[in-house]
C-alpha positions in Angstrom: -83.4 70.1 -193.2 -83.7 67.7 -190.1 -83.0 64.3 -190.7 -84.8 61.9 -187.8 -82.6 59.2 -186.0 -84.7 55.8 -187.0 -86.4 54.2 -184.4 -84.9 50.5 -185.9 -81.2 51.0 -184.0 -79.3 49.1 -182.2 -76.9 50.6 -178.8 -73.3 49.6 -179.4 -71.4 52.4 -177.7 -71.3 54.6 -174.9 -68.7 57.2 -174.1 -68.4 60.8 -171.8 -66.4 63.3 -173.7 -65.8 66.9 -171.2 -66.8 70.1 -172.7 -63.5 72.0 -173.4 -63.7 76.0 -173.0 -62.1 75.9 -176.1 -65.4 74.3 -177.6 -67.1 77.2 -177.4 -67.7 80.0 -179.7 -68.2 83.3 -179.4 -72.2 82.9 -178.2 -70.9 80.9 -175.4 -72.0 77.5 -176.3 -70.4 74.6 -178.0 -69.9 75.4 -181.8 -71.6 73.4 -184.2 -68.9 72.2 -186.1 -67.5 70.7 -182.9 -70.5 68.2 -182.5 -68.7 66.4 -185.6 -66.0 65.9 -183.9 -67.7 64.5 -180.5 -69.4 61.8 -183.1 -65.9 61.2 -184.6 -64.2 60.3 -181.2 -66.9 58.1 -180.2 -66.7 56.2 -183.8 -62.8 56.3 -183.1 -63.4 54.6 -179.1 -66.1 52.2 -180.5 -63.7 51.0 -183.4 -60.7 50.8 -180.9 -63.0 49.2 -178.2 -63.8 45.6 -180.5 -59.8 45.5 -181.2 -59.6 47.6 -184.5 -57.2 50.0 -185.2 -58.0 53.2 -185.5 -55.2 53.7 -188.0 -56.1 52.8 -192.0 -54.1 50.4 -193.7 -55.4 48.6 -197.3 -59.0 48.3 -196.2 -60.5 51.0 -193.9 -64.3 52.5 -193.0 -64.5 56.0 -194.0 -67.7 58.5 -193.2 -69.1 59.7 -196.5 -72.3 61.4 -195.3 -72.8 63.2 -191.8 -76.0 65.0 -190.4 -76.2 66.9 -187.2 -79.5 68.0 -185.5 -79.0 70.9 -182.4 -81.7 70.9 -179.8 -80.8 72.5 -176.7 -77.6 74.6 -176.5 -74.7 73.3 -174.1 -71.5 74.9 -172.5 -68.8 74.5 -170.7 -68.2 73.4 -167.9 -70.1 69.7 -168.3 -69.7 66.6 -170.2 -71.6 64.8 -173.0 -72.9 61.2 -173.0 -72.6 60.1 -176.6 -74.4 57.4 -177.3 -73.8 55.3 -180.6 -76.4 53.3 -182.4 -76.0 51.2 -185.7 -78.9 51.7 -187.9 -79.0 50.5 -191.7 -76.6 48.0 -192.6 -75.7 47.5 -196.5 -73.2 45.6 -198.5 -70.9 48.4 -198.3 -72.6 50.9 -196.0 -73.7 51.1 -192.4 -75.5 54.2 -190.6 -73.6 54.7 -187.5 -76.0 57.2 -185.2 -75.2 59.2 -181.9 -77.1 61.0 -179.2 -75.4 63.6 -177.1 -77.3 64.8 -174.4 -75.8 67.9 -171.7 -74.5 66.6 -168.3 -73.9 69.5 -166.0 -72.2 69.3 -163.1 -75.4 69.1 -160.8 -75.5 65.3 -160.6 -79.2 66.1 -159.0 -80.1 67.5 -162.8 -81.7 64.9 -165.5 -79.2 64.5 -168.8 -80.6 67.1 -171.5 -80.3 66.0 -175.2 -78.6 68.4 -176.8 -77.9 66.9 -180.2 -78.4 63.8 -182.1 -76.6 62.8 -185.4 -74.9 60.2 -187.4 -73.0 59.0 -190.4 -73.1 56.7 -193.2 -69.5 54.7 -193.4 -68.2 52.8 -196.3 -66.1 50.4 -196.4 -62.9 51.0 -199.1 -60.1 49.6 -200.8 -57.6 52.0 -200.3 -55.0 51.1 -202.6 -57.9 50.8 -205.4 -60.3 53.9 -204.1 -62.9 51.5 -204.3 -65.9 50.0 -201.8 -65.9 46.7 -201.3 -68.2 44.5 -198.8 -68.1 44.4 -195.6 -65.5 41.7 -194.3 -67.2 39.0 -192.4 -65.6 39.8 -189.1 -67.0 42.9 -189.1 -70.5 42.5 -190.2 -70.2 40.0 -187.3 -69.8 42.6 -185.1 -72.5 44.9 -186.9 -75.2 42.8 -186.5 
């Protein structure tokens, strides 16, 4: 099943993550499963980029739905430009979306999209293992 990335986004982050030989598999392009965690570490530099910490403490954003959709195949050796979006924003819920298109190391060749997914975060209690609203500083930031 292919789940579309909305048209109604908004750009908030933008981050190059190199292609590690180890991200490969065994068809020589980057495993699927490793996608997930290319949408992780741009989450983790957006956070860390507005002054959060990336560390949880009593209150924390934690991803309870993911999609990924593969286009075009992509290998080492390049880089990825990972774009994030926010999309839907809830009381307790925001869709955080990304866009990883192929950058080889031809600087002559156009970027290739090679992926696009996203997340839905909620925002927890921790001590109660409950959602709560968003804190005002953050929807701040959201929006």
């Amino acid at each position: 099943m292919r789940i579309d990335i909305p048209e109604n986004k908004k750009k908030i982050h933008e981050t190059i993550i190199s292609i590690r030989w180890g991200d490969m598999d065994s068809y020589r392009h980057i495993n699927n499963t490793v996608y997930f965690r290319y949408m992780e570490q741009a989450r983790i530099e957006w956070i860390t980029s507005l002054g959060f910490s990336s560390t949880a403490e009593k209150e924390a954003m934690i991803m309870v739905n993911g999609f990924c959709n593969f286009y075009k195949q992509a290998s080492f050796p390049g880089s990825l430009r990972i774009t994030t979006f926010v999309g839907a924003i809830g009381n307790s819920t925001v869709d955080l979306l990304n866009t990883m298109e192929f950058i080889g190391d031809n600087a002559d060749e156009d970027p290739v999209l090679s992926a696009a997914g996203g997340a839905t975060m909620l925002w927890v209690d921790l001590e109660k293992n409950k959602s709560m609203p968003w804190p005002e500083s953050i929807l701040k930031v959201l929006r």
